[in-house]
TIMI-2910 file (N, C-alpha, C, CB; in pm, 1 decimal, decimal comma, always signed):
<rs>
+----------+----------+----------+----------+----------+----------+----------+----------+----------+----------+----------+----------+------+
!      n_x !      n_y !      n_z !     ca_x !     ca_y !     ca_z !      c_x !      c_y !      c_z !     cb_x !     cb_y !     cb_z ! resn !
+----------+----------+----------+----------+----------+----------+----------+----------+----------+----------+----------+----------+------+
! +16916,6 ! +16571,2 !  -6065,1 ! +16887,2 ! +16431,7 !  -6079,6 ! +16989,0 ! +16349,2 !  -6000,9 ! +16886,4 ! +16392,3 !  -6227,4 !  Unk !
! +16968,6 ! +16250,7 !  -5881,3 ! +17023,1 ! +16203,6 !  -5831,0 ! +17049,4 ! +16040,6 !  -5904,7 ! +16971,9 ! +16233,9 !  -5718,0 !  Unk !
! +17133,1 ! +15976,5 !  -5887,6 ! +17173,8 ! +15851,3 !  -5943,4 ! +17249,5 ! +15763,1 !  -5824,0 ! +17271,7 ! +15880,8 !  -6074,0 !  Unk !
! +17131,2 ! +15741,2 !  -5759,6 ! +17182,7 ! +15570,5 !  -5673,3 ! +17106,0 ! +15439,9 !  -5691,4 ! +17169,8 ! +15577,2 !  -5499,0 !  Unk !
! +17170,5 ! +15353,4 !  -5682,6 ! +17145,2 ! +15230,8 !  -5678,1 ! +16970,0 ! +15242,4 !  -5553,3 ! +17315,1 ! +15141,1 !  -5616,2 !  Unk !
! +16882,4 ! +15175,6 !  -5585,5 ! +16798,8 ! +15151,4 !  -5458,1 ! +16811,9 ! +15001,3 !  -5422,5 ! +16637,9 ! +15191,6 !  -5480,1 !  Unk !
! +16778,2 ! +15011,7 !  -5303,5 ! +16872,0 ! +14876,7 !  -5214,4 ! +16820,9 ! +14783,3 !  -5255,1 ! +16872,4 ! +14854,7 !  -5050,6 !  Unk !
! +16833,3 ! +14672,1 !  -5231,9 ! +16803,2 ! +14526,2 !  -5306,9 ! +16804,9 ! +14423,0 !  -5185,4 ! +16933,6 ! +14478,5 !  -5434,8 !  Unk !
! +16743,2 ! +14343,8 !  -5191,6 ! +16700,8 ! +14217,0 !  -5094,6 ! +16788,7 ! +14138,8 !  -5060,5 ! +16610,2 ! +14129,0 !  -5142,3 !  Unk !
! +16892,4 ! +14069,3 !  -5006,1 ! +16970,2 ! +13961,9 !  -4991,4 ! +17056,8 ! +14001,6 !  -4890,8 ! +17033,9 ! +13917,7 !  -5109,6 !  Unk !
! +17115,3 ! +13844,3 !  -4880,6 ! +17244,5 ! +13925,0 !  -4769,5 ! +17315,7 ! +14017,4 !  -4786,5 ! +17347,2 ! +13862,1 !  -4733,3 !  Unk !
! +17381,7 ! +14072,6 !  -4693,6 ! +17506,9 ! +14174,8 !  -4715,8 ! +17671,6 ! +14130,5 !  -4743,4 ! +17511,1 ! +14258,0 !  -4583,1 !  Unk !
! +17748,3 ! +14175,8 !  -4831,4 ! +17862,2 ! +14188,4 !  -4855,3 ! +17943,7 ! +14141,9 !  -4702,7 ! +17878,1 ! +14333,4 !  -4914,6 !  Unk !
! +17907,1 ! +14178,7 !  -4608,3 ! +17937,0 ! +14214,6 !  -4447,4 ! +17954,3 ! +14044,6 !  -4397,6 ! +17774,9 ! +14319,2 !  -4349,7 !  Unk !
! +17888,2 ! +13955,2 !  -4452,8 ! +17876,8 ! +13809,0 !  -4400,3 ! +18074,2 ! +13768,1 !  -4446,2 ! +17712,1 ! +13690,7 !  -4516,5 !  Unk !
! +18133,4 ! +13834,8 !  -4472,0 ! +18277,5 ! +13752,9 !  -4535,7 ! +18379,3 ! +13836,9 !  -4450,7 ! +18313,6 ! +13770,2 !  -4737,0 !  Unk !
! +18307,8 ! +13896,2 !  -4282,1 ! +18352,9 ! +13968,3 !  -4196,3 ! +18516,1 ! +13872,3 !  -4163,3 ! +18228,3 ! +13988,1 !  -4071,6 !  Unk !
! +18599,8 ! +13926,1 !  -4090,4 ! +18678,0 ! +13871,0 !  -4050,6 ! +18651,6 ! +13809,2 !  -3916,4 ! +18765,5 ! +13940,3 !  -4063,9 !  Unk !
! +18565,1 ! +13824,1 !  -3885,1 ! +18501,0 ! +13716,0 !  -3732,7 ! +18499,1 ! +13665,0 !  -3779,4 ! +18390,9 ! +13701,4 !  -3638,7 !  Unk !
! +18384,0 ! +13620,9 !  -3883,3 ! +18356,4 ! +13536,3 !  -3979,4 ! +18455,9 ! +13413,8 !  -4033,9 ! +18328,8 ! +13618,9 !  -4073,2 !  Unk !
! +18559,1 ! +13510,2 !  -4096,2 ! +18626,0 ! +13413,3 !  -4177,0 ! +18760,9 ! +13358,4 !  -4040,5 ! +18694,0 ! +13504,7 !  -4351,4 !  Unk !
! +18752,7 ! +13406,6 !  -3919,0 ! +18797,5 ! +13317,1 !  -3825,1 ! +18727,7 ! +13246,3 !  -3736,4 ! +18868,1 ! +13366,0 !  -3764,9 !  Unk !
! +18573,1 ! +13226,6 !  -3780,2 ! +18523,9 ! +13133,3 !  -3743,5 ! +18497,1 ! +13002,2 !  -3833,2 ! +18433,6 ! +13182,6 !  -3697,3 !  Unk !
! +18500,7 ! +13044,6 !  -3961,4 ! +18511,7 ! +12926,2 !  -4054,4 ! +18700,4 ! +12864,1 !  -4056,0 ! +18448,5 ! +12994,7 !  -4232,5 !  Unk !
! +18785,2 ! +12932,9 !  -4026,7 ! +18923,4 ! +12886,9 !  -4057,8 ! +18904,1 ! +12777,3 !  -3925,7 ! +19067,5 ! +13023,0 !  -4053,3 !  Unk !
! +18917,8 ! +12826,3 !  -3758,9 ! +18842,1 ! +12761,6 !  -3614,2 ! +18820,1 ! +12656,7 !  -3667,2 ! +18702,7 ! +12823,4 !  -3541,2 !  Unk !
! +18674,2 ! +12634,2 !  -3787,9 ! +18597,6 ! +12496,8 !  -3808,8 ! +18690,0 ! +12405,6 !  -3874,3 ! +18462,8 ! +12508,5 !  -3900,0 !  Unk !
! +18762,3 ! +12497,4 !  -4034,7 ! +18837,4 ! +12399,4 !  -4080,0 ! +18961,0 ! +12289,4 !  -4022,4 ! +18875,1 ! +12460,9 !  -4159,2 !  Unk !
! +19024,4 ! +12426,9 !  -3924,1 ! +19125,8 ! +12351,3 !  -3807,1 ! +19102,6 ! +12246,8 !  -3766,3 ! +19142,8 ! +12404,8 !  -3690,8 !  Unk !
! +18989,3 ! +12258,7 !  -3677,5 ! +18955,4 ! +12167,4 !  -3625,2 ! +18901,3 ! +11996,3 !  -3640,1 ! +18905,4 ! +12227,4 !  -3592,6 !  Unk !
! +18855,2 ! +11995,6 !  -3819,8 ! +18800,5 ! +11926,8 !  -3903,1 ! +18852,9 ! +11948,9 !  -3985,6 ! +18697,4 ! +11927,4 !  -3919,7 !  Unk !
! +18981,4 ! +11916,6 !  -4085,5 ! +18981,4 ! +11909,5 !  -4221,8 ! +18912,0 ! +11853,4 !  -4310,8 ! +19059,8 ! +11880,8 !  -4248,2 !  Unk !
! +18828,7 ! +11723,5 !  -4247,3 ! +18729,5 ! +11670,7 !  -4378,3 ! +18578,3 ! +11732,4 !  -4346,3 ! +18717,7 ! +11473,4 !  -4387,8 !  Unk !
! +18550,8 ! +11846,8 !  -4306,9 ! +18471,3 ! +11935,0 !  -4267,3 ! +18390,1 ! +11945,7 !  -4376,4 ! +18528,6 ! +12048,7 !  -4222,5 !  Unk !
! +18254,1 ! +11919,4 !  -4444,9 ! +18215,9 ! +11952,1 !  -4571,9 ! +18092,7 ! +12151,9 !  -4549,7 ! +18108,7 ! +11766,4 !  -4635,2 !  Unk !
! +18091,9 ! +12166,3 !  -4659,9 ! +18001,5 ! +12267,6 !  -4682,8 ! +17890,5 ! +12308,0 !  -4580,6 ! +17944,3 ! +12234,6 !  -4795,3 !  Unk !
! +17842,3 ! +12167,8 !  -4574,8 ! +17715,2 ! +12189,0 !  -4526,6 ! +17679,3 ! +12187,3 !  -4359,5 ! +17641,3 ! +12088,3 !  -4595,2 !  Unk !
! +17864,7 ! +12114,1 !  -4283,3 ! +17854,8 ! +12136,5 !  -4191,3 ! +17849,5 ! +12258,4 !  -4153,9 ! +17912,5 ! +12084,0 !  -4152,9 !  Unk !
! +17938,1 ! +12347,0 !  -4186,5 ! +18004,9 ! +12459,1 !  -4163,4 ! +17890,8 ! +12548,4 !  -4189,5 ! +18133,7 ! +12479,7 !  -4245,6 !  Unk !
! +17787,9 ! +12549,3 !  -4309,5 ! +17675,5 ! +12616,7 !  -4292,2 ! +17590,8 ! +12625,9 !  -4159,5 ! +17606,4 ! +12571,7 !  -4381,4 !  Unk !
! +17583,4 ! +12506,5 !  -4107,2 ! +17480,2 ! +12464,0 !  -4025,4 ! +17516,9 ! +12503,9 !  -3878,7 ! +17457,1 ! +12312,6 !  -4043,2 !  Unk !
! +17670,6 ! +12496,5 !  -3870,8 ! +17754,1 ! +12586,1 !  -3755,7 ! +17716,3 ! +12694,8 !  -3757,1 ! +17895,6 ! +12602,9 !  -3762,3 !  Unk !
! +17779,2 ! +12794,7 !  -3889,7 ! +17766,1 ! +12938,5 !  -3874,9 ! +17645,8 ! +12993,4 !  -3955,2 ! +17895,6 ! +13006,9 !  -3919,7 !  Unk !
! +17561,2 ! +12914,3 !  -3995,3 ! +17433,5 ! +12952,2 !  -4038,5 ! +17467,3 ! +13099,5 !  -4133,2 ! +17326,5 ! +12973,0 !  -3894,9 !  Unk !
! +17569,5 ! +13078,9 !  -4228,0 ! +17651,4 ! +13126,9 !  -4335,1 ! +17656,4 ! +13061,6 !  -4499,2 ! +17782,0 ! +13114,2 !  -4274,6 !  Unk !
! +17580,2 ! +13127,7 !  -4589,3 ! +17573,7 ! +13083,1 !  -4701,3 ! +17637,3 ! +12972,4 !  -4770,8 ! +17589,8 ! +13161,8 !  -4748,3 !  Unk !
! +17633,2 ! +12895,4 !  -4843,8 ! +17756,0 ! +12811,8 !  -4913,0 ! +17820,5 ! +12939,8 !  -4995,4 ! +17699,1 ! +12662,2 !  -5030,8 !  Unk !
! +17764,8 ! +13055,6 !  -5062,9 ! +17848,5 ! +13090,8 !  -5153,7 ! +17966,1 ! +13198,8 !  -5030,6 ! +17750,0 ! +13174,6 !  -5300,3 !  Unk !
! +17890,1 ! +13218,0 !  -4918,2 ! +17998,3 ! +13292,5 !  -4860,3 ! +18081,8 ! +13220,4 !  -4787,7 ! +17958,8 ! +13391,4 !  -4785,1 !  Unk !
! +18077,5 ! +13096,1 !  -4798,7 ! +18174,5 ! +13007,7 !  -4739,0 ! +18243,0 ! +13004,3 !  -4831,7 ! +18143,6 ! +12883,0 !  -4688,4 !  Unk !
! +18231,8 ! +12936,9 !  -4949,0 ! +18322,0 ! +12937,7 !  -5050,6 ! +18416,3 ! +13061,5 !  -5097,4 ! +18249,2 ! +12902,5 !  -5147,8 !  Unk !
! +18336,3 ! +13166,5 !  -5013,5 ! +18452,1 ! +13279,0 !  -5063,8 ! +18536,5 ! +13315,5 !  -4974,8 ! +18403,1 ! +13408,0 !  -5109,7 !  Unk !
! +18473,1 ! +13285,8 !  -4892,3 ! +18610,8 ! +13291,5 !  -4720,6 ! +18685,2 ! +13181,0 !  -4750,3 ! +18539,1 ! +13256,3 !  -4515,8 !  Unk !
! +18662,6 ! +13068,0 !  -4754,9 ! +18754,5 ! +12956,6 !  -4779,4 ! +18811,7 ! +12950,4 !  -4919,6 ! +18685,5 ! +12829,7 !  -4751,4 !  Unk !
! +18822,5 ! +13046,6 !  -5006,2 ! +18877,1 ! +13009,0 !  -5186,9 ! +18954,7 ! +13180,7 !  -5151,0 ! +18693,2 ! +12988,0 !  -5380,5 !  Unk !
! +18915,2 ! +13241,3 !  -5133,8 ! +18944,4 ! +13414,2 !  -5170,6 ! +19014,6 ! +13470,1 !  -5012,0 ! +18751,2 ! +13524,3 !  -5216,0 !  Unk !
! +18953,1 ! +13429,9 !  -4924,4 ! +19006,0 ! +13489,5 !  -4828,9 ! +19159,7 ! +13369,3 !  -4730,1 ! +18851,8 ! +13533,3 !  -4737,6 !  Unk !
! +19097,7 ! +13243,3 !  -4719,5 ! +19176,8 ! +13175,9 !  -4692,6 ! +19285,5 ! +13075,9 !  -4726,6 ! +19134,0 ! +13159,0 !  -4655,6 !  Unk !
! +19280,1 ! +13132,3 !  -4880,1 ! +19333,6 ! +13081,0 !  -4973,1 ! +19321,8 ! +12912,5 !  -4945,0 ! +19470,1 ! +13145,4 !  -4985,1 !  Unk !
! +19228,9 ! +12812,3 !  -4950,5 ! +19199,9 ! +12672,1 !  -4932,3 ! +19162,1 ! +12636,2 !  -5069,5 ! +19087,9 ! +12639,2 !  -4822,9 !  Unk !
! +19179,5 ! +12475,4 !  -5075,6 ! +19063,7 ! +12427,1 !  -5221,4 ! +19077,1 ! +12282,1 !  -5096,6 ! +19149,0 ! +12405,0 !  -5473,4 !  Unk !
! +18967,0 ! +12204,3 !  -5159,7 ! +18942,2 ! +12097,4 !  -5118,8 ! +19015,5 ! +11956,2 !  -5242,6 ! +18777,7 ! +12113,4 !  -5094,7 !  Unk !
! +19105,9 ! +11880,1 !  -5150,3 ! +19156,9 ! +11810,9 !  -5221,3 ! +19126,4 ! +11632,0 !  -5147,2 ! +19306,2 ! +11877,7 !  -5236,2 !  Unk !
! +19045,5 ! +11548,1 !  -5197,7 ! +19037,9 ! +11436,4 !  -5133,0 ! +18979,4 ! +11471,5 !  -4973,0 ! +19182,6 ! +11368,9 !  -5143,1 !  Unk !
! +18839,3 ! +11573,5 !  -5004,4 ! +18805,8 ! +11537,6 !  -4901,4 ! +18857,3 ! +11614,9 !  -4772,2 ! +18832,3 ! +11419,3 !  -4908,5 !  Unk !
! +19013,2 ! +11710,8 !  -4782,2 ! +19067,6 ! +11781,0 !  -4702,6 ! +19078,1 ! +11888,8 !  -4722,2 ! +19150,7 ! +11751,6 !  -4676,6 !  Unk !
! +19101,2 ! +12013,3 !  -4655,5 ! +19134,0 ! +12145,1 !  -4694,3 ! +19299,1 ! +12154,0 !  -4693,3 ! +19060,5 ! +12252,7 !  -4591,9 !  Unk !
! +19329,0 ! +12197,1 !  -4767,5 ! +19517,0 ! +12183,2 !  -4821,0 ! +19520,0 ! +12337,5 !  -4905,0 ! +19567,4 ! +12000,7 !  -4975,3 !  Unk !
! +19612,8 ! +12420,2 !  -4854,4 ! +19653,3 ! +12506,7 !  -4905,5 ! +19703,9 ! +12517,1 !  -5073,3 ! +19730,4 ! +12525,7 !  -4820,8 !  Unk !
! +19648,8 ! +12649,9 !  -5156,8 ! +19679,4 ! +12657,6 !  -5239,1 ! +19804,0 ! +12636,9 !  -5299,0 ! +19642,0 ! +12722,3 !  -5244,1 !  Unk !
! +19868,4 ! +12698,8 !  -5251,7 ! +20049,3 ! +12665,9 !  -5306,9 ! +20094,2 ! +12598,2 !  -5177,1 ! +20174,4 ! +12835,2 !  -5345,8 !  Unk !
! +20206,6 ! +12526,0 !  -5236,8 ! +20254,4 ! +12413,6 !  -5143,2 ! +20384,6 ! +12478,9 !  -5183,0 ! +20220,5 ! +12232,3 !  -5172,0 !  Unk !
! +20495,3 ! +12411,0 !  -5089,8 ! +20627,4 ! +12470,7 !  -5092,8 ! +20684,4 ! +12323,8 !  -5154,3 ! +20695,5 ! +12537,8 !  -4928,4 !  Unk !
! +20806,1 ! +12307,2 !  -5241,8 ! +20856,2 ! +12178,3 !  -5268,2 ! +20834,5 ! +12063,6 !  -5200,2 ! +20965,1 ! +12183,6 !  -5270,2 !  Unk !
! +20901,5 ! +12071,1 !  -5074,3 ! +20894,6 ! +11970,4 !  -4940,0 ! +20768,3 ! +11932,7 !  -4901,8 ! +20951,8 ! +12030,9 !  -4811,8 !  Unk !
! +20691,4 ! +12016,3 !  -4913,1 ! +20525,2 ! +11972,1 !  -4854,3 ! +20483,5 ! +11904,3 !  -4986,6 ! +20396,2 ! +12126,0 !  -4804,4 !  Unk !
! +20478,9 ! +11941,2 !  -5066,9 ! +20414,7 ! +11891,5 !  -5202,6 ! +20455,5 ! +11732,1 !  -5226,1 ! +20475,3 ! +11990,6 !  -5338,4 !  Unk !
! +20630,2 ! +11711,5 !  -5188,3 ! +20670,3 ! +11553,0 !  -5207,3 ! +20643,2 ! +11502,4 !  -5077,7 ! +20833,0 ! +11517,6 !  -5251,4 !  Unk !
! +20588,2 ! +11528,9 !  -4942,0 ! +20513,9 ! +11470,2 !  -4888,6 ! +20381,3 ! +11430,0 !  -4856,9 ! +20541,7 ! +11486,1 !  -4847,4 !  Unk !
! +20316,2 ! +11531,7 !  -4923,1 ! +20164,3 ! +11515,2 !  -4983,8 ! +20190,9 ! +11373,9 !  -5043,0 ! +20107,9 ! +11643,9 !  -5113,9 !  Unk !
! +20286,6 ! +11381,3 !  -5157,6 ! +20333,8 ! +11248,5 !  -5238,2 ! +20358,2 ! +11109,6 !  -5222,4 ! +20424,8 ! +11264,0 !  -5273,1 !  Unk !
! +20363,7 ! +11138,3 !  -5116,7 ! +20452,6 ! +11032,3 !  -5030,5 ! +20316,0 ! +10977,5 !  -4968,9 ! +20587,5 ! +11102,2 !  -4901,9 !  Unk !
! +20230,0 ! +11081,9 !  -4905,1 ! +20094,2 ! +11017,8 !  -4839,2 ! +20017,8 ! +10938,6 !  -4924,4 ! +19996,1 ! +11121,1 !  -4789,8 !  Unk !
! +20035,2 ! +10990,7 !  -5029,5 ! +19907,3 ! +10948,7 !  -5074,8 ! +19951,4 ! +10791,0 !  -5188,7 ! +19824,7 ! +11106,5 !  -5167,2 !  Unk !
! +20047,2 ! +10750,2 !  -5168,2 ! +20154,3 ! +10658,1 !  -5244,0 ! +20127,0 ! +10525,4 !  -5144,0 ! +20342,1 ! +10727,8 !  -5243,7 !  Unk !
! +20140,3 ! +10635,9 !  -5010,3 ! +20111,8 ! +10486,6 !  -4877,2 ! +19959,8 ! +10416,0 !  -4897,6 ! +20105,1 ! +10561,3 !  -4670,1 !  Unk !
! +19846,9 ! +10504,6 !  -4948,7 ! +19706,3 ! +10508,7 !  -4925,0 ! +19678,3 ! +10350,7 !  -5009,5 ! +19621,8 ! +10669,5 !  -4995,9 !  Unk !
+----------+----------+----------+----------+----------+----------+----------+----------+----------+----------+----------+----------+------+
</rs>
């Protein structure tokens, strides 16, 4: 008796390639207020596999609109502070 999975319909695991996720980092560079749906429409790449290249692989969150790294170092964090004090 054999026991495998039989294949199933949808994209592949394979879309969160590292081309991939240096073609979505490329977009963010280039655009920090870059939303979802551009970046879909560029790489004709899921929202949920964007969200996982950009949350899991590139460690990003979206803050006001920008992509800003998860951990900040002291110094960056009180100038984040500082920006947004001027606004």
């Amino acid at each position: 008796m054999e026991i495998e999975d039989e294949p199933r319909p949808g994209r592949s695991v394979s879309k969160t390639s590292e081309e991939n996720t240096q073609l979505v980092k490329s977009i963010i560079d280039e655009d920090p207020h870059v939303t979802y749906d551009n970046i879909e429409a560029e790489t004709s790449l899921s929202h949920g596999t964007i969200s996982t290249i950009t949350h899991a692989h590139l460690k990003l969150r979206k803050i006001t609109s920008r992509w800003v790294h998860h951990k900040l170092k002291s110094d960056q964090k009180q100038q984040t502070v500082n920006f947004f004090v001027k606004i």
